[in-house]
C-alpha positions in Angstrom: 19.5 -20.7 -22.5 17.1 -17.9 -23.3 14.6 -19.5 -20.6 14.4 -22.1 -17.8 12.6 -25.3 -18.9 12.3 -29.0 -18.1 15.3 -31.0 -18.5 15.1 -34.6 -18.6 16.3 -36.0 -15.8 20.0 -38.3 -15.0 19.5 -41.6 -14.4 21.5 -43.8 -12.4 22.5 -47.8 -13.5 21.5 -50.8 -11.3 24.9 -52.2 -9.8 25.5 -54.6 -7.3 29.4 -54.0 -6.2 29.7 -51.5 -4.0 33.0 -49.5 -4.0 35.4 -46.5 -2.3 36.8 -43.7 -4.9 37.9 -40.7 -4.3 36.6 -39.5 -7.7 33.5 -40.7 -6.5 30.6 -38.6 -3.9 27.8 -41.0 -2.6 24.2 -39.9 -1.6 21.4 -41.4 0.1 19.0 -43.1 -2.4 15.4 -41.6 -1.7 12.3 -43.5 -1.6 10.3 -41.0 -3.3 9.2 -39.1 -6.6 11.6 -37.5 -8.9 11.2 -33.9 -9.3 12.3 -31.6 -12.1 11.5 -28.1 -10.1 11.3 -25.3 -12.8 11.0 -21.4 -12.5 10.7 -19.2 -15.5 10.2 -15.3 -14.9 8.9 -15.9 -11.5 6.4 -19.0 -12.2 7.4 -22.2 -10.3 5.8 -25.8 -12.4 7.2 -29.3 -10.7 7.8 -31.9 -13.1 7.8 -35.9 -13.0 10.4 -37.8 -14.8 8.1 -38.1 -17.6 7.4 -34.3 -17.6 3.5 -34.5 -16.0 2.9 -31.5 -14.0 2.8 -32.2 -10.5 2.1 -29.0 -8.9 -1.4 -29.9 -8.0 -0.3 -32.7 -6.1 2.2 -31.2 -4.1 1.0 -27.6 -3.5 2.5 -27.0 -0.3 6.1 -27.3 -2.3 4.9 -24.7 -4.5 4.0 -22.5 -1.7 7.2 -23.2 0.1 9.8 -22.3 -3.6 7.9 -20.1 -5.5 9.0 -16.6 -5.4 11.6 -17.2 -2.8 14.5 -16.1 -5.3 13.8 -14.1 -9.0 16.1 -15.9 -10.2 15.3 -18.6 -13.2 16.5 -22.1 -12.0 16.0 -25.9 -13.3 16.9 -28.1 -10.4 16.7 -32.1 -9.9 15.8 -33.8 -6.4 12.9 -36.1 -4.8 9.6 -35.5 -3.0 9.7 -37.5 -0.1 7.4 -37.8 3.2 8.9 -39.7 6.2 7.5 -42.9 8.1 9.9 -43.4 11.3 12.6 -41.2 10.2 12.9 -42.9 6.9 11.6 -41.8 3.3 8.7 -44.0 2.4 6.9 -44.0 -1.1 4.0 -45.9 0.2 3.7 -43.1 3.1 3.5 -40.5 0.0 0.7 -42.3 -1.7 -1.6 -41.8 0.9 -0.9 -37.9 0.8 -4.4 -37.9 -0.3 -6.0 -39.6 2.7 -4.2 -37.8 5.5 -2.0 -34.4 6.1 1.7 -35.1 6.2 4.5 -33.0 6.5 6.4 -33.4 2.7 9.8 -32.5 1.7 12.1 -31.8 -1.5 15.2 -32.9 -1.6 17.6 -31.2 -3.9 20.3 -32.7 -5.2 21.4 -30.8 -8.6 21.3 -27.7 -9.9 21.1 -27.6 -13.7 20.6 -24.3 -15.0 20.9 -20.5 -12.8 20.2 -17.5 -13.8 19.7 -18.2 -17.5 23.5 -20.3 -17.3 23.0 -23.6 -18.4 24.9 -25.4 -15.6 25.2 -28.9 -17.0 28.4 -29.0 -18.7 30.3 -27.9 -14.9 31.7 -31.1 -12.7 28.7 -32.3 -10.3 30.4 -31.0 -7.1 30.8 -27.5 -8.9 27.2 -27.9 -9.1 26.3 -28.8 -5.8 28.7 -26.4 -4.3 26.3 -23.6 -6.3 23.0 -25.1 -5.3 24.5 -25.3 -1.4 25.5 -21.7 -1.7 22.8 -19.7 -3.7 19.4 -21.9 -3.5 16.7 -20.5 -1.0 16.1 -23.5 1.1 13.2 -23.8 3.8 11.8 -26.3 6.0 10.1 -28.3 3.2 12.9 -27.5 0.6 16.0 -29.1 1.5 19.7 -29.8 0.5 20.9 -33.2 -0.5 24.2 -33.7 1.6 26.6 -36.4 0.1 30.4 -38.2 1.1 33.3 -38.5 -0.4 35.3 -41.4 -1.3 33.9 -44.1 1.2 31.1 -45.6 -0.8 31.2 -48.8 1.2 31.0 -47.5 4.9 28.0 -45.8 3.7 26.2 -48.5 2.0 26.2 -50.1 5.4 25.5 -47.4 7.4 22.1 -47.0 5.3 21.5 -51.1 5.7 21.8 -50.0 9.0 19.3 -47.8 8.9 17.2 -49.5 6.6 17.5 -47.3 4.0 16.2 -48.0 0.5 20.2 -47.6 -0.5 22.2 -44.9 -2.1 23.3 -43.3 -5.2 27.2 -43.3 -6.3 28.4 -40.2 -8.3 31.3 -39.2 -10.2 32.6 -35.6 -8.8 33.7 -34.0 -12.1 30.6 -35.6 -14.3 28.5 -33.7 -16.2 24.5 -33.7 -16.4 23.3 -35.9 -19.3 19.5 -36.7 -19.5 20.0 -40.5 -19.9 20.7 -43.5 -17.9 24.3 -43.3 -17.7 27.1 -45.4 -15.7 28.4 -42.1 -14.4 25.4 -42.4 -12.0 24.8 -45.8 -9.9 22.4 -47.2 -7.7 22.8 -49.7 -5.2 19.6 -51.2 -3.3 19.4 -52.2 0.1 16.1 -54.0 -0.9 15.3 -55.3 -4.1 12.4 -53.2 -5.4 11.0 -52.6 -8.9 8.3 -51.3 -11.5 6.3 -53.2 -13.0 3.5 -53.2 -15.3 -0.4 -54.2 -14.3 -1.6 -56.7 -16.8 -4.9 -58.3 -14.9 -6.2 -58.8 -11.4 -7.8 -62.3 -9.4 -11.1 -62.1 -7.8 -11.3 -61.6 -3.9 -11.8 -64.4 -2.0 -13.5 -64.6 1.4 -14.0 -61.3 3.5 -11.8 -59.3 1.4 -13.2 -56.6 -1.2 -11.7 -55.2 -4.1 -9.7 -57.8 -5.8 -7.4 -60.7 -5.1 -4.0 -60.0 -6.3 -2.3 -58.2 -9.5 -0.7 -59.9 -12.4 1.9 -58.0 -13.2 5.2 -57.6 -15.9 7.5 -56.1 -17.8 8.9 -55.4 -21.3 11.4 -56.9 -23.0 11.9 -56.2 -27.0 8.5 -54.2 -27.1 6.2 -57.6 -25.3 4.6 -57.5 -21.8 6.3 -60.7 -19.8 4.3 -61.9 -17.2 6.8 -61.5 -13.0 3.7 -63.2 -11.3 1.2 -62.1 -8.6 0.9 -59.7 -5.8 -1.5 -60.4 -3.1 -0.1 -58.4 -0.3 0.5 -54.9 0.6 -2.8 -53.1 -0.5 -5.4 -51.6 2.7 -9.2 -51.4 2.7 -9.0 -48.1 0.3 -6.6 -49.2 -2.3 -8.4 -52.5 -3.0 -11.1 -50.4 -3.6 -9.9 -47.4 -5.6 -7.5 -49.6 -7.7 -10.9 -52.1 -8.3 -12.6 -49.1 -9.6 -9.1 -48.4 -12.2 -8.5 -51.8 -13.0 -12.5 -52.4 -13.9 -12.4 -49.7 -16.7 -9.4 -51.1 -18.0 -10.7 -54.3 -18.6 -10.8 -56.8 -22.2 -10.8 -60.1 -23.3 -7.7 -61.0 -24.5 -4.3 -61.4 -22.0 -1.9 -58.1 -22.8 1.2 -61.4 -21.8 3.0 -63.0 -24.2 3.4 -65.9 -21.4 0.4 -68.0 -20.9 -0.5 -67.3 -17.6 -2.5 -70.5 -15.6 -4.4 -68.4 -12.7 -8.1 -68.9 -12.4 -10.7 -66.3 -12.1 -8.3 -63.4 -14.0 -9.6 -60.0 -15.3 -7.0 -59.4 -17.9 -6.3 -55.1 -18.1 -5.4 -53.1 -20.9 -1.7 -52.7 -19.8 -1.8 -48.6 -18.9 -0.7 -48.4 -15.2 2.7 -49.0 -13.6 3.0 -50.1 -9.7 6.0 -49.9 -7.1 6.8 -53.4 -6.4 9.0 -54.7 -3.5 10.2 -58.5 -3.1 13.5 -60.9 -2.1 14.6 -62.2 -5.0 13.8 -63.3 -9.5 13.3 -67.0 -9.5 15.1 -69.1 -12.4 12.2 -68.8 -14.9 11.9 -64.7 -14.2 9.3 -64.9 -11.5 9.1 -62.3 -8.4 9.6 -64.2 -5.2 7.7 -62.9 -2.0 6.3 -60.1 -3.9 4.4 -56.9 -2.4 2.9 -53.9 -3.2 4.0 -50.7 -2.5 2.0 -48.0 -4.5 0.9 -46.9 -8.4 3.5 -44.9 -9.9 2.5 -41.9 -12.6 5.4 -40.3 -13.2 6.5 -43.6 -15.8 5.1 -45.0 -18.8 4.4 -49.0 -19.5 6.2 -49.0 -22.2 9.4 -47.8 -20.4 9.6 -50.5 -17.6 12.0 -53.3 -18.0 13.6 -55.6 -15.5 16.6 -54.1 -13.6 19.6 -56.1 -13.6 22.7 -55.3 -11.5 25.7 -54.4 -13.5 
């Protein structure tokens, strides 16, 4: 590799079984934003899973990597701030509203020193990052364990943790979803696609609640409404978004029986957590946890455990 550049990222399968294996390392699953971190003769860009630049956003990360090694490196983690000793994505959103401490976790490192590391087994990988990465305060290594997938599953229900990532030791680094990578969720969470809001009702401002959904076979199926989890500045700053999105016609192949609906050009993805998927493919007990940038519409489908 002549020069370091953005790699598409892993991406770890949905499973529900949680298992030991020796061949197997297991690492706490971050509630956070995927970050491809990048430096090419001595410039440092952070990317999103969809390649956006987000070194505007986080600049304090730039600040705390850039020029701390000459070396040219790609490596793969999560930005992450904390809420009571636990990573929170909806505590990130609001990096914009107040000063937080914020964090990179590591967790791969792809390429080094112009050597394209991907074809080595992960825990070679690690091992490298462990030993030649310039960490800091704000830049920090992603431990893992060996073998005993299911002690730590509990240990991060435990903890309340969003769950953890199981590994293969001697994989390589493919930039695709693969089964070599899987996730298992203490809570059930999901994206989902913004397809129209309610009106407000009563004292509240903004809007009601989002109609939201996801795509199967290239059309938008309607998951149902969220009407919790937003405060005073969201429903207000998401109005504002959703109002210049708006048109006549419903982006859902489902008829959808609400009253008072703005249907929205389908353009912007949200974090959604909730207990369980009804029979007829409904969210149950939905919320709202933030808007997520770093995925496209048309990329969101409904998880299902493998």
């Amino acid at each position: 590799m002549k020069r370091a550049a953005f790699i598409a990222p892993q991406l770890a399968t949905l499973s529900k079984d949680v298992f030991s294996d020796p061949r197997w390392i297991f690492e706490e699953k971050f509630d956070g934003i995927r970050c491809i971190a990048v430096q090419s003769k001595g410039k440092l860009t952070l990317y999103s899973r969809n390649q956006k630049k987000l070194n505007a956003s986080f600049p304090e990360i730039v600040k705390a990597l850039e020029g701390k090694t000459k070396v040219d490196f790609v490596a793969d983690g999560e930005l992450v701030a904390f809420e009571k000793g636990v990573t929170s994505f909806s505590k990130l959103q609001k990096r914009a509203q107040m000063k937080m401490p914020l964090y990179l976790y590591l967790f791969d490192l792809l390429v080094w020193d112009g050597k394209d590391l991907r074809k080595k087994p992960l825990l070679d990988r690690k091992t490298l990052l462990k030993s030649k990465f310039p960490f800091t305060n704000n830049i920090r290594y992603t431990p893992h364990v060996k073998k005993t997938g299911e002690t730590y599953f509990k240990r991060a229900q435990t903890k309340r943790l969003e769950g953890i990532i199981g590994k293969k030791g001697d994989g390589h680094y493919v930039s695709k979803r693969t089964s070599e990578w899987k996730k298992f969720k203490c809570t059930k969470r999901q994206e989902l696609v913004i397809g129209g809001y309610t009106d407000p009702k009563g004292s509240r401002i903004g809007f009601g609640a989002l109609l939201v959904g996801y795509y199967a076979k290239g059309k938008l199926h309607y998951a149902g409404k969220i009407g919790t989890g937003y405060d005073e500045k969201m429903l207000t700053t998401l109005e504002k978004k959703l109002s210049s999105l708006e048109r006549k016609s419903s982006p859902f192949t489902d008829e959808i029986k609400a009253k008072e609906i703005h249907f929205v050009s389908p353009q912007l993805v949200c974090e959604v957590g909730f207990t369980e998927w009804t029979k007829d493919g409904k969210l149950r007990h939905p919320r709202f946890l933030g808007l997520r940038t770093d995925k496209s519409p048309k990329q969101v489908k409904r998880e299902r455990a493998k």
